[in-house]
C-alpha positions in Angstrom: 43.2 37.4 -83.7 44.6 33.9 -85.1 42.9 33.0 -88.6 40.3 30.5 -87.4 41.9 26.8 -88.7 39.6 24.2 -89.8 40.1 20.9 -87.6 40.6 17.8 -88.8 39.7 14.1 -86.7 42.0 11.7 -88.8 43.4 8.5 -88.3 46.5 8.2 -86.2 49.2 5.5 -85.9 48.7 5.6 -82.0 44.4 6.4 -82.1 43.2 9.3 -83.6 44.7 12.9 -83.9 43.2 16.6 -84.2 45.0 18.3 -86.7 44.5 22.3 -88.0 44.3 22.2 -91.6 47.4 22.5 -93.1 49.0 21.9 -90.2 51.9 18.5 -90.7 51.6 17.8 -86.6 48.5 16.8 -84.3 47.4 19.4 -82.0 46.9 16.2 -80.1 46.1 12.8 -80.0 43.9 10.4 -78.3 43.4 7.0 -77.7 39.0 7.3 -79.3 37.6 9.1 -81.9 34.9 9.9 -79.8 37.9 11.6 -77.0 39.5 13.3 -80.6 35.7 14.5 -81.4 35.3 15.9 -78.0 38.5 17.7 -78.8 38.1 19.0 -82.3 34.8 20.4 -81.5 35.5 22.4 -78.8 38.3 23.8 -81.1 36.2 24.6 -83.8 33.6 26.4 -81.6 36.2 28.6 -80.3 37.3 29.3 -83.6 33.9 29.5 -85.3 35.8 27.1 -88.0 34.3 23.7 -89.2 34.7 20.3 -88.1 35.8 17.1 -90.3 35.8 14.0 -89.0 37.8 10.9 -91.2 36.7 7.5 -91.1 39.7 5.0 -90.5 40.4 5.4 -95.2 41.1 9.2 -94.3 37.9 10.2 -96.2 35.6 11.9 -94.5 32.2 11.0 -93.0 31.0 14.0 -91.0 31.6 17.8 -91.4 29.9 20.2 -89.1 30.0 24.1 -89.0 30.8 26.2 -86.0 31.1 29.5 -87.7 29.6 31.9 -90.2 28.3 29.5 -92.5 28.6 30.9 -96.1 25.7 29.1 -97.3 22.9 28.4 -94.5 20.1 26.3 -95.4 16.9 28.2 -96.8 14.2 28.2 -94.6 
């Protein structure tokens, strides 16, 4: 089975793009954030790998976890 990638929502020249990490080219891209989101997610559920989403400065605003999360909350 394929090392599970984290993916990436970053800004794109033509939108917004869904890129594995470390990977140089999108896995796709799309016109919305809220279409590359969509994308990404599924992704990252499939891979049980973590989501990070960019704001249009390429730092990013949202990170969720699909996977075994190393460190759950206690509760």
């Amino acid at each position: 089975m394929e090392k599970s990638k984290n993916q990436h929502v970053v800004p794109h020249p033509d939108g917004w793009a869904v890129k594995g990490a470390g990977n140089g080219k999108a896995t796709k891209v799309h016109a919305t954030q809220s279409e590359a989101i969509v994308h990404a997610k599924r992704i990252a559920r499939n891979q049980s790998s973590e989501l990070l989403i960019h704001g249009r400065n390429g730092r990013i605003r949202e990170r969720n976890s699909y996977g075994r999360d190393p460190y759950p909350p206690r509760g």
